[in-house]
C-alpha positions as CSV (number, residue, x, y, z in Angstrom):
1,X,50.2,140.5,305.0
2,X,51.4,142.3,301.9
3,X,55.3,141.9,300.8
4,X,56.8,143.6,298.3
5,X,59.1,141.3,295.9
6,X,61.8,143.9,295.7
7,X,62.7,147.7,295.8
8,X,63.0,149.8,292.9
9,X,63.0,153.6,292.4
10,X,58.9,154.8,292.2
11,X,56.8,153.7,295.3
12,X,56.9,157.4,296.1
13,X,54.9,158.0,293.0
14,X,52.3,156.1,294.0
15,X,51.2,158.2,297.2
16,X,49.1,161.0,295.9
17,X,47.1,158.2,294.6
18,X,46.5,155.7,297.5
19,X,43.1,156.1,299.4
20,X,44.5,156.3,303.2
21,X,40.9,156.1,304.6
22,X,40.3,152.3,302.6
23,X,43.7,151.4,303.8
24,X,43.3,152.4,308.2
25,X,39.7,150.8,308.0
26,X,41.5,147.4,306.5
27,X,44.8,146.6,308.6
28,X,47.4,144.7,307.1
29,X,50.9,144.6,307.6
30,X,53.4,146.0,305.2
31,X,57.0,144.6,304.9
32,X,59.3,145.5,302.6
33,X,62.8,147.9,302.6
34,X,64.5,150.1,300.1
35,X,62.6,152.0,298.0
36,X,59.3,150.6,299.3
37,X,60.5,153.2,302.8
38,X,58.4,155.6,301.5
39,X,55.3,154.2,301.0
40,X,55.9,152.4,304.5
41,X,56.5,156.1,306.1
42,X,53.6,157.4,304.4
43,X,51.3,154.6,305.5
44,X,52.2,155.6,308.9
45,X,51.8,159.3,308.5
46,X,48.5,158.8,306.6
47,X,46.7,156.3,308.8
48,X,49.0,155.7,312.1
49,X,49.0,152.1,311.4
50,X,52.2,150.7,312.2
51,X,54.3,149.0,309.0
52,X,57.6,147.3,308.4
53,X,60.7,147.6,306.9
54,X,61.9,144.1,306.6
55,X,63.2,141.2,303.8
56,X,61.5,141.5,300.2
57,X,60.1,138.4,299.1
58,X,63.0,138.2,297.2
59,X,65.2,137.4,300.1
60,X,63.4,134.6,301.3
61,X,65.5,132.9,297.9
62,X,68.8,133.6,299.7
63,X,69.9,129.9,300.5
64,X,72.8,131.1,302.8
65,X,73.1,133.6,305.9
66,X,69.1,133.6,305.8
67,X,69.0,132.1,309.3
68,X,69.3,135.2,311.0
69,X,67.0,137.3,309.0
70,X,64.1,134.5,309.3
71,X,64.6,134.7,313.1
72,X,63.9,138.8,313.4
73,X,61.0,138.4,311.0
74,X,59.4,136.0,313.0
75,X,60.5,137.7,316.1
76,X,59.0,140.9,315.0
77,X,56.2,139.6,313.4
78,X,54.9,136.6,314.9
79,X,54.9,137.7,318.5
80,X,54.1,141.1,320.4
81,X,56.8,140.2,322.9
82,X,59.8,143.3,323.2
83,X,63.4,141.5,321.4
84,X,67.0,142.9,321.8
85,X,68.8,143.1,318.1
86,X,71.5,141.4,318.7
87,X,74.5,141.2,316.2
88,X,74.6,139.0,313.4
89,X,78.0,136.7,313.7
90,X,78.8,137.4,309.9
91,X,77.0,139.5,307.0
92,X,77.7,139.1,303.6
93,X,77.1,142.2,300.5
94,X,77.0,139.6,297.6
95,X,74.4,139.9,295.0
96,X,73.3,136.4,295.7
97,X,70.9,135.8,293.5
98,X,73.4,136.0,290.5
99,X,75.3,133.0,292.6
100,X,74.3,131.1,295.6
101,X,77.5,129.0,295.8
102,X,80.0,132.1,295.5
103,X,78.9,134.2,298.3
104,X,81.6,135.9,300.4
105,X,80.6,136.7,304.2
106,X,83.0,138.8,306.6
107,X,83.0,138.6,310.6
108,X,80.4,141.4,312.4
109,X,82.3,143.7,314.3
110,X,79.2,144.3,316.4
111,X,77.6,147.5,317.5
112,X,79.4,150.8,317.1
113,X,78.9,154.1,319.0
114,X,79.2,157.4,317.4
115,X,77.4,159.5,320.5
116,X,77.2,157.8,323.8
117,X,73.7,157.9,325.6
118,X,70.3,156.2,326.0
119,X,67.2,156.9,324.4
120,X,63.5,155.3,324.3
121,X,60.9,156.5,321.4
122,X,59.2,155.9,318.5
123,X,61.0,154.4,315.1
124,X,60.4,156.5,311.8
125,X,63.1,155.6,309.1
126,X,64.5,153.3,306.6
127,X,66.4,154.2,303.6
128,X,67.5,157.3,303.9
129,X,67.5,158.6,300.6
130,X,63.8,157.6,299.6
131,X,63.2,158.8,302.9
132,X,64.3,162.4,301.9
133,X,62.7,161.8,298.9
134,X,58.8,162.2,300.5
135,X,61.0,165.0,302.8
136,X,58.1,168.2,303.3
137,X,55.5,166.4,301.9
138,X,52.2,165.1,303.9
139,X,53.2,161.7,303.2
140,X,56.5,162.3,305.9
141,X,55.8,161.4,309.3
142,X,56.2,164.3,311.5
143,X,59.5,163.5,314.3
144,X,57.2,164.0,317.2
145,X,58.5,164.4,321.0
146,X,60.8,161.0,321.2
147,X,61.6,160.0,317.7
148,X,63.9,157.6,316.9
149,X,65.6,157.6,313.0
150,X,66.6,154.5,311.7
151,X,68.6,155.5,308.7
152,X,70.7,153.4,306.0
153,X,71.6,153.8,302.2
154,X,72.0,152.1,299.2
155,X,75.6,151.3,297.2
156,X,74.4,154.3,294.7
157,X,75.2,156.8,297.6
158,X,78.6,157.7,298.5
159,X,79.8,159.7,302.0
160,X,79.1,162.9,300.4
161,X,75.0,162.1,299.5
162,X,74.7,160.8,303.1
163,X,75.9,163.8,304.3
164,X,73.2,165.6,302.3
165,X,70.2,163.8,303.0
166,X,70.9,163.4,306.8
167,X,71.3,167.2,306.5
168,X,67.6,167.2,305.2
169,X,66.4,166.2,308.0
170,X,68.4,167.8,310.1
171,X,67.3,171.2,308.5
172,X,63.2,170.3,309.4
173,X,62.3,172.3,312.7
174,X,61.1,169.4,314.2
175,X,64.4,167.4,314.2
176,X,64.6,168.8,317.5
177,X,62.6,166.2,319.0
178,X,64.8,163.1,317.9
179,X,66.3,161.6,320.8
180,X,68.3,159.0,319.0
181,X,69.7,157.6,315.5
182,X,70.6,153.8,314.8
183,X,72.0,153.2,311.5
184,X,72.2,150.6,309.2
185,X,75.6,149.0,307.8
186,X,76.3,150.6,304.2
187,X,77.2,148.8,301.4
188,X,81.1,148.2,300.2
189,X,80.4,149.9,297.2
190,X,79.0,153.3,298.9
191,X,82.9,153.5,300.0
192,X,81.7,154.9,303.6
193,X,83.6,153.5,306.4
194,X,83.5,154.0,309.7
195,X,86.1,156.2,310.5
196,X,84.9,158.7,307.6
197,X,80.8,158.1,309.0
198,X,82.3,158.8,312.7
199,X,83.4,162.4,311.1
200,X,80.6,163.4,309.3
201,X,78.7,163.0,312.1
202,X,80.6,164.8,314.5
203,X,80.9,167.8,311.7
204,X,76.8,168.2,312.8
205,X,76.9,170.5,315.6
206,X,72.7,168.9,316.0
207,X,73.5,166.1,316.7
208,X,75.8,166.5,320.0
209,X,74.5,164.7,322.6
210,X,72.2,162.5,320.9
211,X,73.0,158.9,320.8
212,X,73.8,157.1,318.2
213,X,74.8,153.8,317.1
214,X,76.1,152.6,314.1
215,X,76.5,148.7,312.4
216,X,72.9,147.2,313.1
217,X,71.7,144.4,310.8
218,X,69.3,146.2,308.3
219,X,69.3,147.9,305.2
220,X,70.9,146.7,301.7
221,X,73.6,144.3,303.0
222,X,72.3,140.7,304.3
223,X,71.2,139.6,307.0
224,X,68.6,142.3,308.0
225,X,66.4,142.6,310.9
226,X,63.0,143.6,310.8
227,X,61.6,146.5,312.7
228,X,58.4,149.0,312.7
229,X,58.0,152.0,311.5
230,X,55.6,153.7,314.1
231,X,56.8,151.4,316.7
232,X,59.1,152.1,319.8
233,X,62.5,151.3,320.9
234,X,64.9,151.4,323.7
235,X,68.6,152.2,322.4
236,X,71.7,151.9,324.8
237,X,74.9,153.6,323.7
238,X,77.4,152.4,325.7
239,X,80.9,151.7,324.8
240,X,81.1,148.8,327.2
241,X,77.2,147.3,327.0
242,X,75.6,148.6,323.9
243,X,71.6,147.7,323.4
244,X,69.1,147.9,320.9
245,X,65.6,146.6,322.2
246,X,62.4,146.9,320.2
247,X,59.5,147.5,322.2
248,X,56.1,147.6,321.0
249,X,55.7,146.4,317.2
């Protein structure tokens, strides 16, 4: 396995460079989040092996709250058996590893639906704004039929750079084939909440009638999930029962 330590801001710099061909004939998994989603995306796009966004090495430090992230890793990694994502009971935005006796966590208000429906496909995604980064490049995965986006952004982007980036994708021609869109919870210091997320994404005309649920445990807040990128999931957006289920990782 190869985990990345942390994020940072030039993974994506690094991807002219690689030699796809020595990476598909040597397997490996990948696990990282941040800005590492590029090189994760482009791994799959390159080669079709499936990778991981998931806890840096880093976050195996975290001495509080880690429980639920070490059960998802294992859960995604450690077995091929399909796992619902189910909420974590608090999550916490503390930079932690300044002080691991002053953390502040806050109760998980649990799944939240922006479009009602179901979907089942396959899981391109991560960080949203490295995502856009790599955007009309060969190193972005092409949305084929059934493509679900897992999406999520950092504390240096604000309601209005969401908007933007999402819009990036929503401009490529083939964003026609995403069935559905589960995104991450954003950091206090992005200022996006969920009434203002629930508007921008009904201002997309494009997006009307594709499900989409909002609030699930990945991205830059802790705990996180980990899920693959190239692999497949079943997403339930129901008021009453709400689902996420990954399939085949």
């Amino acid at each position: 396995m190869i985990q990345t330590v942390i994020g940072g801001f030039n993974s994506g710099e690094l991807l002219q460079h690689l030699n796809y061909d020595l990476i598909r004939r040597n397997p490996k998994v990948l696990v990282g989040y941040s800005d590492i989603t590029s090189l994760a995306n482009a791994i799959y796009a390159k080669t079709g092996l499936v990778t991981y966004s998931g806890p840096h090495f880093f976050d195996f430090g975290e001495k509080q709250g880690f429980e639920y992230t070490m059960e998802y890793f294992r859960k995604c990694l450690f077995s091929s058996d399909p796992f619902d994502v189910l909420p974590s009971e608090k999550w916490s935005n503390d930079r932690w590893g300044l002080a691991q006796d002053k953390r502040t966590f806050f109760p998980n208000e649990g799944l939240i639906i922006a479009n009602k429906g179901e979907a089942k496909g396959r899981i391109i995604g991560g960080n949203l704004v490295t995502l856009t980064s790599i955007n009309g490049s060969p190193f972005f995965p092409p949305l084929k039929r059934d493509t679900v986006l897992f999406l999520e952004e950092d504390r240096g982007e604000d309601l209005y750079t969401f908007n933007r980036n999402l819009n990036s994708l929503i401009l490529r021609p083939d964003f026609q084939n995403v069935v559905g869109i589960v995104i991450g919870r954003f950091e206090q210091e992005s200022g996006i909440t969920t009434q203002r997320l629930l508007e921008v994404l009904k201002y997309h005309r494009e997006l009307n009638g594709i499900p989409i649920i909002y609030g699930v445990d990945f991205g830059h807040t802790t705990p996180k999930i980990t899920f693959p990128i190239g692999g497949t999931c079943r997403l339930v957006a129901d008021p009453n029962k709400p689902a996420l289920t990954i399939i085949e990782h």
